[in-house]
C-alpha positions in Angstrom: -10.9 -117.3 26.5 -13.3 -119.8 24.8 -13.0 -120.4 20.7 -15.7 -120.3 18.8 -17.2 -124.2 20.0 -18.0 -122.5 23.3 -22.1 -121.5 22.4 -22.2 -125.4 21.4 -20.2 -126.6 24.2 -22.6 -124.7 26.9 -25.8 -126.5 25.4 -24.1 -130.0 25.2 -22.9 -129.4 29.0 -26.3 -128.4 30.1 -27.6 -131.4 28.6 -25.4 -133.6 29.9 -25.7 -132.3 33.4 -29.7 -131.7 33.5 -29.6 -135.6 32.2 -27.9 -137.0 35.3 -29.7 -134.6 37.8 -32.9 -135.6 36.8 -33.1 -139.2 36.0 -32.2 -140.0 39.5 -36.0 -138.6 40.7 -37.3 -139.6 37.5 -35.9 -142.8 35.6 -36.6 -142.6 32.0 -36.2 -139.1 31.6 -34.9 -137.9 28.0 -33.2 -134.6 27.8 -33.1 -133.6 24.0 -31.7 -129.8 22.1 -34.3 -129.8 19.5 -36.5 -127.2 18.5 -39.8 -127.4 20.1 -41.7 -128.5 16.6 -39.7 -131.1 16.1 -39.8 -133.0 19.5 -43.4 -134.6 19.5 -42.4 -136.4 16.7 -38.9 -138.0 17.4 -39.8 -138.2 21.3 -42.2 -140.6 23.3 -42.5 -140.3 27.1 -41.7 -137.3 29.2 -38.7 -135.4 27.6 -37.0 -131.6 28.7 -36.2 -129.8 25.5 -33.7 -127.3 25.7 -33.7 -124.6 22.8 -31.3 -122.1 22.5 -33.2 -119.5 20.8 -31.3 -116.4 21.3 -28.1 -114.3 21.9 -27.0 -111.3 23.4 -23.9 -108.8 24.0 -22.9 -109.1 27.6 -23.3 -105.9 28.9 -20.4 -106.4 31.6 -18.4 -107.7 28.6 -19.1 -105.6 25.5 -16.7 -102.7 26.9 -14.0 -104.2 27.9 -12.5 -105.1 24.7 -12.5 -101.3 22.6 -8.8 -101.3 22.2 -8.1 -103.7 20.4 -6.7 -101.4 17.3 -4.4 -98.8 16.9 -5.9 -95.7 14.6 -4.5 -97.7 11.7 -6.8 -100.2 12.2 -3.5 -102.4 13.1 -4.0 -105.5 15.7 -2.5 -105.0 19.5 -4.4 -107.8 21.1 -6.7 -110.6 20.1 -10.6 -109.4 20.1 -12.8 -110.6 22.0 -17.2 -111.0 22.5 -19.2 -111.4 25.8 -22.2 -113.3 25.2 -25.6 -113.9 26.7 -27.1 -117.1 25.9 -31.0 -117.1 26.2 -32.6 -121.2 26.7 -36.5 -122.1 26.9 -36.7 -125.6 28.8 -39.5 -127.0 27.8 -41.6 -129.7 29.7 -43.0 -132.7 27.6 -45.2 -135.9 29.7 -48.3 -136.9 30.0 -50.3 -134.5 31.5 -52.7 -136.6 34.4 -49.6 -137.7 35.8 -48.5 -134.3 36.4 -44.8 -135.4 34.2 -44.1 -131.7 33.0 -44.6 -130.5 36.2 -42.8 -132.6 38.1 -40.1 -132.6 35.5 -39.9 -128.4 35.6 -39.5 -128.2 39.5 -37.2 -131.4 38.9 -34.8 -128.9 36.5 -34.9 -126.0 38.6 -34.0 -128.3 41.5 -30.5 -129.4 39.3 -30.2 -125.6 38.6 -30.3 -124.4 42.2 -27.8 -127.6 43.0 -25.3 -126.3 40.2 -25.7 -122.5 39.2 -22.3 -122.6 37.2 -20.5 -124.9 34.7 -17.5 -126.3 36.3 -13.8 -127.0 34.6 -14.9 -130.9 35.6 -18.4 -130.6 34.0 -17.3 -129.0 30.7 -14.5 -131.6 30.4 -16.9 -134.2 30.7 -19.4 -133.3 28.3 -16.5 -132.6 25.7 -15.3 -136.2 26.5 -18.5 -137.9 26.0 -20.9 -135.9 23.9 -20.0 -138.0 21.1 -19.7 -135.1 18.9 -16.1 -135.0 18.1 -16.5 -131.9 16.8 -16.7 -130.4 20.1 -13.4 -132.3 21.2 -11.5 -128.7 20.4 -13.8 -126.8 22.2 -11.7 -124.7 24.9 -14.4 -122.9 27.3 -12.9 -124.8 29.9 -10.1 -122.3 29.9 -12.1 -119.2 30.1 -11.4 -116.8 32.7 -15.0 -116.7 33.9 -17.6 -119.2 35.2 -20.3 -119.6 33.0 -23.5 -119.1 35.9 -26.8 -120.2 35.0 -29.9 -117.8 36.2 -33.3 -117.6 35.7 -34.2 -115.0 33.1 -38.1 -112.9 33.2 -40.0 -113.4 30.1 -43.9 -111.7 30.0 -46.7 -113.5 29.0 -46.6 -111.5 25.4 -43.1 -112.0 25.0 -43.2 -116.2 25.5 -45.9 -115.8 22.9 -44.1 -114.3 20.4 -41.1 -116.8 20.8 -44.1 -120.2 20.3 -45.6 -117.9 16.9 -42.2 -118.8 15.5 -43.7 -122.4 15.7 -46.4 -122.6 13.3 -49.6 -124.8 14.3 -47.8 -126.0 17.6 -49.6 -126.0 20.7 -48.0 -124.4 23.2 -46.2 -126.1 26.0 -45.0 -125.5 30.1 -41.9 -123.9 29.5 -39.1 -121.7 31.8 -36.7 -119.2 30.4 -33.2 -119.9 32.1 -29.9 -117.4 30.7 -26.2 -118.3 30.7 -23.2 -115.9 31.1 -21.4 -114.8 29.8 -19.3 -116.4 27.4 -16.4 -114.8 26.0 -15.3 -115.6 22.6 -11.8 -114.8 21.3 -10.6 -114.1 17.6 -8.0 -115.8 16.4 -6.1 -113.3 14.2 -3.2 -112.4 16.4 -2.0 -108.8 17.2 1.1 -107.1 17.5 2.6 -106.1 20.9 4.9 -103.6 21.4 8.1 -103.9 23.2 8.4 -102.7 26.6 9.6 -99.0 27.4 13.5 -99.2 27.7 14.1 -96.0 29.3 11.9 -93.8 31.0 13.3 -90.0 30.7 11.4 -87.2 32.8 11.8 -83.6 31.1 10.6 -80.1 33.6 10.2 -77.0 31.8 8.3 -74.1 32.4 9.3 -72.5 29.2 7.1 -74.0 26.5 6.7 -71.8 23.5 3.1 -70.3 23.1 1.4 -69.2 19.6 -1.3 -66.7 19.7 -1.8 -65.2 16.2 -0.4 -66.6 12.3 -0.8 -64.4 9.6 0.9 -62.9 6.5 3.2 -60.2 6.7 1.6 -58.1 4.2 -1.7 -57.4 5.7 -5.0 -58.7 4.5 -3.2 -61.3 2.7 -3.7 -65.1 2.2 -0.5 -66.8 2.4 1.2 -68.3 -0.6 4.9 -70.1 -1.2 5.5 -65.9 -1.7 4.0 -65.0 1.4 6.4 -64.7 4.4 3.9 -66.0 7.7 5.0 -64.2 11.3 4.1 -66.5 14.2 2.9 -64.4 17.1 3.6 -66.0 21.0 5.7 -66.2 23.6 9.1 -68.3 24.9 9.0 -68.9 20.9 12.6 -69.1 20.7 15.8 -70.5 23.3 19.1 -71.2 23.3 17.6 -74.3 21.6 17.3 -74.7 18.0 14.0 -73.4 16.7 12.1 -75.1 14.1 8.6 -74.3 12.5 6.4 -77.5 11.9 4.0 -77.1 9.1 1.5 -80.3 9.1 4.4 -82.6 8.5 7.5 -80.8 7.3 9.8 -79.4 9.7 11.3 -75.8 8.6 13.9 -73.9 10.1 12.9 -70.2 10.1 14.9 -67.2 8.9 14.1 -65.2 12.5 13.7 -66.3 15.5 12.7 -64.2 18.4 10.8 -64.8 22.0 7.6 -63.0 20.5 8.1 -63.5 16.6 9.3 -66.1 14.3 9.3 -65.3 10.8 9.1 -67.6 7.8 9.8 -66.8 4.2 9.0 -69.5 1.8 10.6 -68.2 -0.9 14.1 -68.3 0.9 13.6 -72.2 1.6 15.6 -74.9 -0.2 13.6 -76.9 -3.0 13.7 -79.6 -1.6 11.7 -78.2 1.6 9.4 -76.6 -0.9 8.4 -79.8 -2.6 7.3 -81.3 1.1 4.8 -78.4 1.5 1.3 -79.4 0.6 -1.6 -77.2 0.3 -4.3 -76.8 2.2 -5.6 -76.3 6.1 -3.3 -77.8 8.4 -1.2 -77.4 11.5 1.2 -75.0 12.7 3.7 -75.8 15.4 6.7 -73.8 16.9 9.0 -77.0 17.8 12.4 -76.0 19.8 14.6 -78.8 19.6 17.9 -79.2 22.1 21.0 -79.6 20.3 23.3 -82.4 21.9 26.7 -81.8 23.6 29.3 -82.1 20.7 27.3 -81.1 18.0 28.8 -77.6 16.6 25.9 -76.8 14.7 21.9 -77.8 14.5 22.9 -78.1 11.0 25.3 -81.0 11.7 23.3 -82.9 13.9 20.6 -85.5 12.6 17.0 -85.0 14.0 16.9 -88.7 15.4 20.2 -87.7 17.9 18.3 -84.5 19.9 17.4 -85.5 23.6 14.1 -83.5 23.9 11.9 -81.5 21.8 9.5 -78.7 23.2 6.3 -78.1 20.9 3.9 -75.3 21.1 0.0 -75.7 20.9 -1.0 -76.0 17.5 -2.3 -73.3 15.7 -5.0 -73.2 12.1 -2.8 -72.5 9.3 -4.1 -72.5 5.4 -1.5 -72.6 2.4 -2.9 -71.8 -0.7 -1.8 -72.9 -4.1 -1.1 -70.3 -7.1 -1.2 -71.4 -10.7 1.9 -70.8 -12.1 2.3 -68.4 -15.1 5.1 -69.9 -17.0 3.5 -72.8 -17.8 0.0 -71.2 -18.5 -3.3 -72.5 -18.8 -4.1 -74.5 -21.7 -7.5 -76.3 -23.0 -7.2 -79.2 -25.0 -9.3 -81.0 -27.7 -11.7 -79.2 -27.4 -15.2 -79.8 -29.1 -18.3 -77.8 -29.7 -21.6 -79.7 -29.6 -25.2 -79.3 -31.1 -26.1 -77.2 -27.7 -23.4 -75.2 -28.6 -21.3 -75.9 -25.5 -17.7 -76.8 -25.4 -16.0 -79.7 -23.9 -12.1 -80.8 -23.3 -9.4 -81.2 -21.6 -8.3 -77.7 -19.5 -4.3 -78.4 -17.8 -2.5 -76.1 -15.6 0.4 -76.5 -13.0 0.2 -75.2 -9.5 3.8 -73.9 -7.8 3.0 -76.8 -5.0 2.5 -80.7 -5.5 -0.7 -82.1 -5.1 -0.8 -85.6 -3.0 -3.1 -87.9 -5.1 -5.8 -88.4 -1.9 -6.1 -84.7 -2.0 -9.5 -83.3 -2.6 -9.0 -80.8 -5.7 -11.9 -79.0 -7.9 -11.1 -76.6 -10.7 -13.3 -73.1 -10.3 -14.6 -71.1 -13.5 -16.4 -67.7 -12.4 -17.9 -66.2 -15.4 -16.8 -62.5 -16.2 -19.6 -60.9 -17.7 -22.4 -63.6 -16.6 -22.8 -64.7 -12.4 -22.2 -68.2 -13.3 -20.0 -70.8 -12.2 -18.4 -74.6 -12.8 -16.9 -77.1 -10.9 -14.6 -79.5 -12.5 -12.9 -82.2 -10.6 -9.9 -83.7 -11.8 -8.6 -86.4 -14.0 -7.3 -89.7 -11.0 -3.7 -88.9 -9.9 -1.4 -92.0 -9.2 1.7 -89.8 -7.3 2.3 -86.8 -6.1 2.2 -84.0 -8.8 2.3 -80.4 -9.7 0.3 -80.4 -13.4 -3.3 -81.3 -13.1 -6.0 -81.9 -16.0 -9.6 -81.3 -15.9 -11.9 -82.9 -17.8 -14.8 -80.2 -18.9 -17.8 -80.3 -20.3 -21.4 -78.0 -20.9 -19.6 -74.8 -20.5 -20.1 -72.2 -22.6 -18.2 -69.6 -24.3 -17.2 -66.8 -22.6 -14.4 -65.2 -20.6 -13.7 -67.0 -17.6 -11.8 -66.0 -14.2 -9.6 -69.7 -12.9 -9.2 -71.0 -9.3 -8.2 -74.7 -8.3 -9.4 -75.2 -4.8 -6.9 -77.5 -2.7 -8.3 -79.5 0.6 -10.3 -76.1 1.2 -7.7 -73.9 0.2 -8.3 -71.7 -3.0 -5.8 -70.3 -5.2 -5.7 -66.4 -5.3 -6.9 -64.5 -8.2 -4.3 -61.4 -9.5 -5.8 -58.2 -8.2 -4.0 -55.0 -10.1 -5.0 -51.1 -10.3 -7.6 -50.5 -13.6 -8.5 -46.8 -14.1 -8.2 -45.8 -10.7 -9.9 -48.8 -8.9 -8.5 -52.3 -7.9 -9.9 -55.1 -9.6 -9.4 -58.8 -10.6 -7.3 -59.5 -13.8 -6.6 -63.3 -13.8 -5.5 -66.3 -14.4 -8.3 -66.0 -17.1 -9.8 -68.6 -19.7 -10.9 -67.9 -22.7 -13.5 -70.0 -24.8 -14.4 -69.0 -28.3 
């Protein structure tokens, strides 16, 4: 691959080339890389100009380079960009002697003699450009030939590329295109080791989930819920394991059509992993190794194989704890009479802090509702605060909404008919 001198190094080598070709029909001959306003008045006598005037994404080029990031955005290989480079040779002489002409079949005669640059002709121009800053330059090494072809430019087009000029008259001029040059980046990637082992695994027996719900009907599910995974070849003489977004449970039963999960029968510290919100759920049935007594006694890193399931939508929503209440802080009552402050509760899961979370008031006696988001979160937490403000008095109904999942309201029995009774907020 070619480093960024390579556009530079393609003009000088053009020149350079074009130079020698030529001046043995026509002695004299000066081969310049101005732009085309400035060459009547540094150059006298017959002159080719070449000006690069624009570039373009290789079309060959510009897909072959996507993967060049792993979805973290982490290097795995040096990028790279195939260029088009677009020249206009332009033809300077004295006109009764027919110099531009003969100087434009002249260059197209060196073109056809030498449709690509060369290792020898690139190292030559780089030697004796006297530029040293193209002394670096490293398109030599590219993988592929940079070819040299005539490109089609319309009458309208070639007039919009001489507007650029202003008040210059136009001159004989031929489009010519060079490709493609590949420039690589410098930052280096990272790659990974090659496979060690290669292990080949046949089983006809991979668990199947076709339904997740609550076990009490109707019900969303809640860290008091227990969920009942539906399917088949759900459980083996393997140890089966439930895999909720990213935690790993073992369940309480274990069937071929049912597994059954009780949240409120799991260890704390399997509770605290458990984030709400729509996720994943997995049936995962992981081979215990010879020698290991128990699934408990073996480490997850030491099983051979693991057989997952398809994955299945699964929502966990939050509930705002009782204990530790609801509580609205400094509160203040402006000239509009509406309150402001500070409203904290705790929810009986943590919150990540690049979780989306909104607090929900839905007025009792009025159809009218606020959104609250809350205060910035540094870690992981189960207490949130809620800055409010513009709300009125009045008895309010609380949710906290969770990635999408909403916390439940209490439903209980009131004269005969079922109807909501909290969490509740009162202002006054």
């Amino acid at each position: 691959m070619s480093n960024y001198l390579a556009i530079a190094t393609v003009t000088a080598t053009l020149q350079k080339m074009l130079q020698e070709e030529i001046s043995r029909e026509m002695p004299g001959i000066q081969v310049t890389t101005l732009r085309p306003d400035a060459v009547n008045s540094n150059i006298s006598g017959a002159c080719l100009n070449i000006y690069l005037y624009h570039a373009t994404p290789n079309p060959a080029w510009r897909n072959a380079d996507l993967r060049t990031r792993r979805p973290k955005a982490d290097l795995i290989k040096h990028g790279q960009a195939g260029l088009d480079l677009h020249y206009l040779f332009t033809f300077y002489g004295e006109e009764q002697a027919y110099e531009p002409q003969r100087l434009m079949g002249a260059t197209i005669r060196a073109l056809v003699d030498n449709p690509m640059l060369t290792e020898d002709m690139i190292q030559e121009s780089v030697e004796h450009s006297g530029v040293p800053a193209l002394e670096g330059s490293t398109l030599m090494d590219q993988v592929q030939a940079v070819r040299l072809v005539p490109s089609t430019l319309t009458t309208e087009e070639l007039s919009r590329i001489w507007s650029v000029f202003f008040q210059l008259p136009y001159s004989l001029s031929f489009p010519y295109q060079a490709s493609a040059i590949l420039i690589q980046g410098e930052k280096a990637g990272q790659a990974a080791l090659p496979v060690l082992t290669r292990n080949t695994y046949i089983t006809a027996a991979r668990p199947v989930i076709t339904q997740v719900e609550s076990e009490a009907a109707n019900a969303l599910i809640t860290l008091d819920s227990t969920i009942v995974v539906q399917g088949r070849q759900l459980a083996g003489k393997d140890t089966t394991q439930v895999q909720l977004g990213k935690t790993r449970l073992s369940p309480q039963v274990a069937t071929d059509t049912e597994v059954k999960l009780t949240f409120s029968m799991l260890a704390r510290e399997d509770i605290l992993r458990l984030r709400a919100g729509s996720q994943g759920i997995q049936i995962v049935r992981l081979q215990v190794p010879e020698g290991v007594r128990s699934p408990q006694a073996a480490n997850e890193r030491t099983f051979d194989k693991a057989i997952e399931s398809n994955v299945m939508p699964f929502v966990l929503c939050p509930k705002i704890q009782k204990k530790q209440g609801i509580h609205l802080q400094n509160i203040d009552l402006n000239d509009d009479d509406l309150y402001t402050g500070i409203l904290t509760l705790s929810l009986d899961l943590q919150v990540d802090p690049k979780q989306r979370v909104f607090l929900l008031l839905n007025s009792i006696s009025q159809s009218q509702t606020y959104i609250f988001r809350p205060t910035k979160r540094r870690q992981q937490t189960e207490q949130l605060s809620f800055p409010i403000a513009g709300i009125e008095a009045g008895d309010y109904f609380v949710r906290v909404q969770v990635d999408g999942a909403v916390s439940p309201l209490i439903q209980e029995e009131v004269d005969g008919q079922l109807q909501y009774t909290g969490p509740r907020l009162v202002i006054s």
